[in-house]
N, CA, C and O of each residue as an XYZ file, in Angstrom:
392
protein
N      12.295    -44.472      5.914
C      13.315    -45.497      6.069
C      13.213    -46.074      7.469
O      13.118    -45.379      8.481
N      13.240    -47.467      7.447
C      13.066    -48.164      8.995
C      14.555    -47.793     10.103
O      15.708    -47.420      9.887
N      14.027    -48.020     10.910
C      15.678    -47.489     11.847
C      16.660    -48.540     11.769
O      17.657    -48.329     12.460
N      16.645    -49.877     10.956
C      17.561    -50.607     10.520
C      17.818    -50.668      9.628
O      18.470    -51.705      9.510
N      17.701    -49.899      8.236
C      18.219    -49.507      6.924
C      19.099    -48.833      7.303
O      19.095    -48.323      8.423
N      20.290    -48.648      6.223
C      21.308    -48.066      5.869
C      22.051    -47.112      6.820
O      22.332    -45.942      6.561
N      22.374    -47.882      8.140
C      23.260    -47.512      9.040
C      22.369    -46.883     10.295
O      22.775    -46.053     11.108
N      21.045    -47.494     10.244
C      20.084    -46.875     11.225
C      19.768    -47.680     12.653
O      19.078    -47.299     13.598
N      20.795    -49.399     12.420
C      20.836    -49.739     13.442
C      22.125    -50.103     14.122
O      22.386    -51.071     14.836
N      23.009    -48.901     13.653
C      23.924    -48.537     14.434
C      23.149    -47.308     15.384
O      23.097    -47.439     16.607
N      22.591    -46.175     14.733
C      22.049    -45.276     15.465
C      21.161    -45.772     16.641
O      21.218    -45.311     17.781
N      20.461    -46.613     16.290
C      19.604    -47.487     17.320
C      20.299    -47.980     18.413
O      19.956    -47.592     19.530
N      21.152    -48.711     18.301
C      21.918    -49.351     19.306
C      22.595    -48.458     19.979
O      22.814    -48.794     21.142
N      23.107    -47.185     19.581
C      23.905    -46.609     20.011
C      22.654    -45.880     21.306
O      22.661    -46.004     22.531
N      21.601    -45.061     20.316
C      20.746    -44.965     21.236
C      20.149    -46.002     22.761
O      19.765    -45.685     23.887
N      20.344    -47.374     22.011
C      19.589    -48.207     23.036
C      20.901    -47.949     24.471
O      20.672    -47.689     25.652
N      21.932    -48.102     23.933
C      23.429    -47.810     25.083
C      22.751    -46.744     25.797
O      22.273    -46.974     26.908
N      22.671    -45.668     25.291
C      22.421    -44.584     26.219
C      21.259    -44.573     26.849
O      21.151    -43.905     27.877
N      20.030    -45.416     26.277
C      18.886    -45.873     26.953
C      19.082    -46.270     28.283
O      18.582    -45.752     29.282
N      19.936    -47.336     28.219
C      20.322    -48.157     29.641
C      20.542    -47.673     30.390
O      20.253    -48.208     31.460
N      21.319    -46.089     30.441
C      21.089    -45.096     31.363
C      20.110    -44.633     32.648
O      20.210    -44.607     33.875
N      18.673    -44.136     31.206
C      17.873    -43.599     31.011
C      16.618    -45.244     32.431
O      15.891    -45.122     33.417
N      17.157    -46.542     31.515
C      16.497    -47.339     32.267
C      16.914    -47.455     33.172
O      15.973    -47.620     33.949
N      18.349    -47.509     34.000
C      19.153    -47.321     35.313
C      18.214    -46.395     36.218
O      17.604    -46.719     37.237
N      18.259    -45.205     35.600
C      17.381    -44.349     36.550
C      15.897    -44.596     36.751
O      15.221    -44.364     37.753
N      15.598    -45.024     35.793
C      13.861    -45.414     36.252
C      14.068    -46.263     37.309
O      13.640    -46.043     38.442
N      15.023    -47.698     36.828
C      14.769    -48.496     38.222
C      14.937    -48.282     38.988
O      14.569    -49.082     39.849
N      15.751    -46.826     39.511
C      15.778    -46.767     41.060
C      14.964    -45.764     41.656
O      15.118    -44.918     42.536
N      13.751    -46.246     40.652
C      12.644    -45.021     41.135
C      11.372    -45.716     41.014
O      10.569    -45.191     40.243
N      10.947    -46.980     41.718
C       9.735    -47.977     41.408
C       8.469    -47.158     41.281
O       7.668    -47.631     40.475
N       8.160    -46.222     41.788
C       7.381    -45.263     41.961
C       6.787    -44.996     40.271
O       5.596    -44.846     39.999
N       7.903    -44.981     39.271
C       7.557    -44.288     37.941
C       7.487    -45.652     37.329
O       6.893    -45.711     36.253
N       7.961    -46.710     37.796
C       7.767    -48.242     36.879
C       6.556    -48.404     36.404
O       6.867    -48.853     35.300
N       4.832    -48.365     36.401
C       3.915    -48.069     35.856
C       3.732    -47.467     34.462
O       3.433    -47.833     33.325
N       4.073    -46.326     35.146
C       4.103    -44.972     34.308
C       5.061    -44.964     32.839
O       4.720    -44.542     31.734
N       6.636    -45.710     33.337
C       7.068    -45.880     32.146
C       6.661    -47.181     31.021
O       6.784    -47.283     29.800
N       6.113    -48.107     32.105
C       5.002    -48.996     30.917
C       4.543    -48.760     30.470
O       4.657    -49.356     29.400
N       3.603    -47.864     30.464
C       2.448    -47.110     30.150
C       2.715    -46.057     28.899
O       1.993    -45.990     27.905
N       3.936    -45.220     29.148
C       4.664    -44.626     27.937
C       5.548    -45.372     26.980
O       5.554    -44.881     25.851
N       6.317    -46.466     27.156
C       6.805    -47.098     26.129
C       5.973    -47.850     25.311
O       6.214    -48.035     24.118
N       4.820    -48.376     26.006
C       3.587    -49.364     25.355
C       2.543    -48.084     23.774
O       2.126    -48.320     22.640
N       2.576    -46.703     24.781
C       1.973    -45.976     24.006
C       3.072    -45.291     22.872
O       2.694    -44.466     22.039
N       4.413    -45.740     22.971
C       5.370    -44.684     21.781
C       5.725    -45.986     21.253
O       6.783    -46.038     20.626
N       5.043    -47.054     21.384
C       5.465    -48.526     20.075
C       4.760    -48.307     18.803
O       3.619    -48.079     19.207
N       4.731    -48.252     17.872
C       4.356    -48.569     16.727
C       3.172    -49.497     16.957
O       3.361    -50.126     17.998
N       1.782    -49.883     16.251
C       1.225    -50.971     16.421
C       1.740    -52.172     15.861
O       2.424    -51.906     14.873
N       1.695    -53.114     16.049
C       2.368    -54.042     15.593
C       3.552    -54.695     15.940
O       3.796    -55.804     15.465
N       4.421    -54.063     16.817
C       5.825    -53.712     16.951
C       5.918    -55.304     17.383
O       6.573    -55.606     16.385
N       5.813    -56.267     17.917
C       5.528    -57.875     18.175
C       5.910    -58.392     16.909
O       6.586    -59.419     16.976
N       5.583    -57.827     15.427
C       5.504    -58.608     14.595
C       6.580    -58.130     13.726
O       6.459    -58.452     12.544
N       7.428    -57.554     13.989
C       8.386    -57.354     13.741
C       9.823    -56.963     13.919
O       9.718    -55.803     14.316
N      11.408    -57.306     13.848
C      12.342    -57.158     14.678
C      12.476    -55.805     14.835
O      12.122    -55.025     13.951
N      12.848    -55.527     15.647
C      13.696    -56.678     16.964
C      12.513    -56.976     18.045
O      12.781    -57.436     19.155
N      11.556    -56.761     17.747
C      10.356    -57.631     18.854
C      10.421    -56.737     19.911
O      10.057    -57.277     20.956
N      10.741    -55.591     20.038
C      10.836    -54.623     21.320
C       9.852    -53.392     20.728
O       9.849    -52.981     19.568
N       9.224    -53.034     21.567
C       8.578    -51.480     21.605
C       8.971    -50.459     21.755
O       8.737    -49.674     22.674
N      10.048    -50.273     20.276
C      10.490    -49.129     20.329
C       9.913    -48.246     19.679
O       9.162    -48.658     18.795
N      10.045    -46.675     19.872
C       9.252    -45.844     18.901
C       9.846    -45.591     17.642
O      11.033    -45.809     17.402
N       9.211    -45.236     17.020
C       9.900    -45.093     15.670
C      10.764    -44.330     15.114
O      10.622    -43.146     15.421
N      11.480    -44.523     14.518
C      12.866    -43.866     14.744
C      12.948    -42.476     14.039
O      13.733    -41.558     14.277
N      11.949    -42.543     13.114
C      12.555    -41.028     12.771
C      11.303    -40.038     14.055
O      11.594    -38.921     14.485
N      10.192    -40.668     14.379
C       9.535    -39.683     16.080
C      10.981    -39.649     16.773
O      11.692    -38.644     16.752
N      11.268    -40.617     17.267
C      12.606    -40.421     18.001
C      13.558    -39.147     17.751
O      14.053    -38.368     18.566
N      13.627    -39.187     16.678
C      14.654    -38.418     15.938
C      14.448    -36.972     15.957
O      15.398    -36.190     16.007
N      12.869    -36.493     15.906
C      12.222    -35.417     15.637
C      12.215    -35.076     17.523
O      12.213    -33.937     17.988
N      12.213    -35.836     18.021
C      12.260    -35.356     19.554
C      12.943    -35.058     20.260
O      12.836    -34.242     21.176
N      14.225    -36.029     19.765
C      15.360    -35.610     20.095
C      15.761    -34.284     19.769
O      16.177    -33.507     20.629
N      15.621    -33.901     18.198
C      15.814    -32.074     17.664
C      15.084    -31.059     18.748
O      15.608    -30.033     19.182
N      13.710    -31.572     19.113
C      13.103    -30.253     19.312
C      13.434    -30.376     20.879
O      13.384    -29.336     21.535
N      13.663    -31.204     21.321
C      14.834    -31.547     22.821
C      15.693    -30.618     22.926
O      15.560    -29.519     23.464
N      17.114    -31.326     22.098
C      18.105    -30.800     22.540
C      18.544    -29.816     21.460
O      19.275    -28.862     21.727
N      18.063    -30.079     20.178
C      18.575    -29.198     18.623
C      19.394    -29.804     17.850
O      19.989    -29.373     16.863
N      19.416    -31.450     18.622
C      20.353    -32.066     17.270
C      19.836    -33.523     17.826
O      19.612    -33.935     18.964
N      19.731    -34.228     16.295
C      18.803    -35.294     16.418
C      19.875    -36.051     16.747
O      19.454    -37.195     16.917
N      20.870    -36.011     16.899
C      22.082    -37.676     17.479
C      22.255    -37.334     18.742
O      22.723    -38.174     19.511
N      21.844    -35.774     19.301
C      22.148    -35.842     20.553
C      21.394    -36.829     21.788
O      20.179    -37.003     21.887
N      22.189    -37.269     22.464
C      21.504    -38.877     23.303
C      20.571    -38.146     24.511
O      20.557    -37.029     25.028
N      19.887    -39.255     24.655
C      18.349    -38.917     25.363
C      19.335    -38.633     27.193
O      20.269    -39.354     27.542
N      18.836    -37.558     27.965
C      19.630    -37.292     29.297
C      18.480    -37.990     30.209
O      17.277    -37.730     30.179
N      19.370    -39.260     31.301
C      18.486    -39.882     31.985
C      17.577    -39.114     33.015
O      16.614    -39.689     33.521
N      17.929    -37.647     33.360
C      17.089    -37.109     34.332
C      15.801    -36.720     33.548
O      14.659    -36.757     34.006
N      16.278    -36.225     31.910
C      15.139    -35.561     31.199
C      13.973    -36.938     31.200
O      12.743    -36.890     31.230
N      14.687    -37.866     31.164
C      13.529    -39.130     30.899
C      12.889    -39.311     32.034
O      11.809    -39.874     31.856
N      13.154    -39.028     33.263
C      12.710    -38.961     34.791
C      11.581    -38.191     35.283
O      10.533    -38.503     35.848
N      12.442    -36.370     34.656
C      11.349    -35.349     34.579
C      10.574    -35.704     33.531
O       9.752    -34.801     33.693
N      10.060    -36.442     32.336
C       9.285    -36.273     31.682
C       8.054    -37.584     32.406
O       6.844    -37.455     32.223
N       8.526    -38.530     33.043
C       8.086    -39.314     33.541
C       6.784    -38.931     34.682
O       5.559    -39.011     34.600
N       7.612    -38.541     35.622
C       7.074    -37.923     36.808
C       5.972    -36.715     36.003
O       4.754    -36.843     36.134
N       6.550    -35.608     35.211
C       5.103    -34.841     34.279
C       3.776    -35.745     34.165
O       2.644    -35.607     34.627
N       4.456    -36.848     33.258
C       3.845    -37.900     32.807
C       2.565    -38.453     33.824
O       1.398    -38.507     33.437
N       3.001    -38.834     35.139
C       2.413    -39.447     36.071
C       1.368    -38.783     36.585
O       0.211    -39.203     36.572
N       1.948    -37.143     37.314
C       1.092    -36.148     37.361
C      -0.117    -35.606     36.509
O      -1.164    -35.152     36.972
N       0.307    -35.771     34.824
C      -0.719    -35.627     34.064
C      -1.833    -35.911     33.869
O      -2.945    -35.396     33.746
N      -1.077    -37.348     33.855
C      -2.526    -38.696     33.916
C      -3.441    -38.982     34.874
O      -4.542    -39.470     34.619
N      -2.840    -38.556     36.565
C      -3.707    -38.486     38.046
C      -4.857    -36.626     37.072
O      -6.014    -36.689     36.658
N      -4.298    -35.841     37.050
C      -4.838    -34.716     36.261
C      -5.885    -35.106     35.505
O      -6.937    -34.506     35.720
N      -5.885    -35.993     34.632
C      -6.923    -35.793     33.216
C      -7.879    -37.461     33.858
O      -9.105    -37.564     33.905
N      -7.094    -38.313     34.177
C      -7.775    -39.687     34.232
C      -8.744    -39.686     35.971
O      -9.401    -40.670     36.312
């Protein structure tokens, strides 16, 4: 089921609210601005341009499954530091392997 069927873009939006958080803290960290291009570009769907809402979001039930093995409950909202620390991992990884 797409994340805008049958009450999935309430969940979305609600998520995107708590996103804004999540994006609050990146911006005051230019340092990871790269890095989170680099991860939202790679958790889009292909295609994601050609269809609404025209944003690169990941797909909602990955979302969903990450959120569980996160926190243990898939509505629980994404925590802006966890998106920070996964970032900064993120950055470190890639200087690591690339």
């Amino acid at each position: 089921m797409s994340a805008f069927g049958s009450g999935g873009t309430r969940r979305y939006l609600r998520g995107m609210a708590v996103g804004w958080d999540a994006v609050s803290a990146v911006l005051r960290r230019p340092a990871l601005w790269p890095t989170a291009v680099v991860q939202v570009l790679r958790l889009a769907p292909t295609g994601w341009w050609r269809r609404r809402p025209f944003l690169p979001l990941p797909d909602s039930e990955y979302l969903r499954f990450r959120l569980q093995t996160q926190y243990g409950d898939s509505d629980h909202e994404p925590e802006p530091d966890d998106v920070v620390r996964w970032l900064e991992w993120s950055k470190r990884f890639g200087k690591a392997v690339g």
